[in-house]
DOVO-863909 format. One record per residue (C-alpha): x, y, z. Coordinates in Angstrom, 3 decimals. Example, Ala and Ser with C-alpha at 12.3 -4.5 7.8 and 13.67 -1.06 7.14 Angstrom:
[rec [12.300,-4.500,7.800]]
[rec [13.670,-1.060,7.140]]
***
This chain:
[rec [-11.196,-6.139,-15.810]]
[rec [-13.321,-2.985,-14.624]]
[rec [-11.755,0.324,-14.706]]
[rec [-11.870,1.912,-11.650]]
[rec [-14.846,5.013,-11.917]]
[rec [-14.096,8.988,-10.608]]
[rec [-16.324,8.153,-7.440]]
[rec [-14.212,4.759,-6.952]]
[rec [-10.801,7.190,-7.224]]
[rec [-12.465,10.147,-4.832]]
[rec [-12.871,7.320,-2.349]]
[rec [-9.142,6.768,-1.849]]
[rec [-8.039,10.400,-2.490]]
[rec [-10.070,11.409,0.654]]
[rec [-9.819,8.348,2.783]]
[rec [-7.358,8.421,5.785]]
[rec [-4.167,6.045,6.110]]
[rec [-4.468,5.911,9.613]]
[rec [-8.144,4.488,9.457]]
[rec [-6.823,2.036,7.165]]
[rec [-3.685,1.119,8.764]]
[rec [-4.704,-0.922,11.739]]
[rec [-6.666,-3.385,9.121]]
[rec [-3.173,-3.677,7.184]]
[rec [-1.542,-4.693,10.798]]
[rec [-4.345,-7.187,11.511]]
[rec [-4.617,-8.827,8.353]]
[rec [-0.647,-9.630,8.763]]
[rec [-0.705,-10.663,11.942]]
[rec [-3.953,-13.026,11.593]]
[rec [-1.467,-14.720,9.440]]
[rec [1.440,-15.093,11.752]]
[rec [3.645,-11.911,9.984]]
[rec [4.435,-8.380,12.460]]
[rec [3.788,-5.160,12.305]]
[rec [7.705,-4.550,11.910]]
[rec [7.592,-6.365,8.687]]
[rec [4.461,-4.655,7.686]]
[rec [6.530,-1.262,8.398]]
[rec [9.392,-2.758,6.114]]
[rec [6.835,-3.002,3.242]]
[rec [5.218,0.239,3.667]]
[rec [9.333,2.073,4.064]]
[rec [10.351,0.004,0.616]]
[rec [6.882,1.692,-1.285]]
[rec [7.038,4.711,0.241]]
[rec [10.237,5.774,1.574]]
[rec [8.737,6.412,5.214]]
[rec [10.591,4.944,8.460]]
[rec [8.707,4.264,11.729]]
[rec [9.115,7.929,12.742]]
[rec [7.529,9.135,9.440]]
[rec [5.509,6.521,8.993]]
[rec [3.999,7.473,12.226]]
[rec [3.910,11.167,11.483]]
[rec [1.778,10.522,8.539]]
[rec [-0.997,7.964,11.272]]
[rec [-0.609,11.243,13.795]]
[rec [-1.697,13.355,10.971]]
[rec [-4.402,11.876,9.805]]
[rec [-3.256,12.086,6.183]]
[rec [-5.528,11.084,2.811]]
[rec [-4.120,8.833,0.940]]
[rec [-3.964,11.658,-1.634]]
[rec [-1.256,13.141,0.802]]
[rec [0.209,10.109,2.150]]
[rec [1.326,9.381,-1.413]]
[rec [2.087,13.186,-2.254]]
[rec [4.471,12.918,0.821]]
[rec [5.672,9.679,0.005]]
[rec [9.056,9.053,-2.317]]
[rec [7.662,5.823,-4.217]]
[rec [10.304,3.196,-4.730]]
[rec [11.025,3.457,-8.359]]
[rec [10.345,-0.533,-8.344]]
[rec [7.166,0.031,-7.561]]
[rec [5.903,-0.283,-11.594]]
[rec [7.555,-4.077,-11.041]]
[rec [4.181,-4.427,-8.554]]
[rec [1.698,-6.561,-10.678]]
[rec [-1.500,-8.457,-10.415]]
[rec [-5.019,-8.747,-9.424]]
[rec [-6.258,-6.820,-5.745]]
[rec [-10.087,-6.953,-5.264]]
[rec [-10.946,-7.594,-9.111]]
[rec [-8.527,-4.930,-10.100]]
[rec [-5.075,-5.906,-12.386]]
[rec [-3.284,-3.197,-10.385]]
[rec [-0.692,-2.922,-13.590]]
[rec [-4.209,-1.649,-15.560]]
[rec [-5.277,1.123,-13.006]]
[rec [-5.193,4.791,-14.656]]
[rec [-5.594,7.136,-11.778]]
[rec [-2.161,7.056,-10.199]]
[rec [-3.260,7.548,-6.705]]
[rec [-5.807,3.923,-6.722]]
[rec [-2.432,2.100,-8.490]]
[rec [-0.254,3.534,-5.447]]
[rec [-3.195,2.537,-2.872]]
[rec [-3.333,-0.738,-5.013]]
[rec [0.165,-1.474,-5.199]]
[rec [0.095,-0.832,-0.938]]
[rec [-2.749,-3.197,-0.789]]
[rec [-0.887,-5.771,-3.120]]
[rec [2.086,-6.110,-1.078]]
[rec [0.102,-6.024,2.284]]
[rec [-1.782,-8.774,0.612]]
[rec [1.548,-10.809,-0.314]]
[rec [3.000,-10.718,3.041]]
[rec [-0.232,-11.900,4.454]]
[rec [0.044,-14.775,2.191]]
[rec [3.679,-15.441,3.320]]
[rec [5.627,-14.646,0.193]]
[rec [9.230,-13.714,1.216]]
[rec [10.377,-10.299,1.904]]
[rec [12.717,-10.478,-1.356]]
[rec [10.171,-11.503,-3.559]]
[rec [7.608,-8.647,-1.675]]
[rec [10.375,-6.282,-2.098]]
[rec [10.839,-7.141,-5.926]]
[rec [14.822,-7.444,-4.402]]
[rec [14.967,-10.665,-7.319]]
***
């Protein structure tokens, strides 16, 4: 697998959530899911309810300080597998595995796994 290069890593640091957000809610929904289980994912990684989560989309936040703000399930590490040619286990820059790991389990309810098995609850 690649490793992920400085520029690749700048990328996420200074990219907004709320610019990526509204693909995460249509991706989910083009497969049948809502954006209240999409929340549900996003609170279990990152500790942030609808209020905060929509603090952090008012903001305008970088990833860099979504995740600085964020309280990272400590389950998180139990997030595994390949997103966009990437073995998100294998990432080194702890900000792309975070972004990773949010992509991963955006990616898994998309593909209709069940909120236990997204939630690493077993």
């Amino acid at each position: 697998m690649p490793a992920t290069t400085p520029e690749h890593d700048e990328k996420f640091a200074k990219m907004t959530f709320s610019s990526v957000y509204p693909h995460y809610v249509a991706k989910v929904e083009k497969k049948g899911h809502t954006e209240e289980e999409l929340r549900q994912v996003i609170e279990w990684l990152t500790g942030f309810d609808a209020k905060k989560l929509q603090k952090q989309i008012d903001d305008k936040v970088t990833f860099e300080e979504f995740f600085k703000r964020a309280k990272l399930n400590p389950n998180a590490k139990l997030i595994t597998g390949v997103i966009c040619g990437y073995r998100v286990e294998e990432i080194e820059n702890p900000l792309t595995r975070k972004v990773r790991y949010l992509d991963k389990l955006v990616d898994e309810l998309a593909k209709g796994k069940t909120m236990e098995k997204i939630l690493r609850e077993g």
